[in-house]
C-alpha positions, 0 to 999 in steps of 0.5 A, spaced: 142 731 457 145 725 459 139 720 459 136 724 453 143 723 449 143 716 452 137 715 449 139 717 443 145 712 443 140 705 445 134 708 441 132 699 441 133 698 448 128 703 450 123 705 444 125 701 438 117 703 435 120 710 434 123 711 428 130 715 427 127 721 425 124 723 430 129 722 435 132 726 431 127 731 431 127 731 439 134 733 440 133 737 436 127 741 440 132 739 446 138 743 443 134 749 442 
């Protein structure tokens, strides 16, 4: 969970194309 989390926090530095809802609903898929 450490690099998703890390992900999460630096969503520019690895992939600003995607938008903030859908690291949204990834961490959510990751939390279930």
């Amino acid at each position: 969970k450490s690099k998703l989390n890390f992900l999460l926090s630096e969503p520019d530095s690895s992939m600003g194309s995607l938008k903030p809802s859908v690291w949204l609903s990834i961490s959510e898929l990751f939390t279930l």
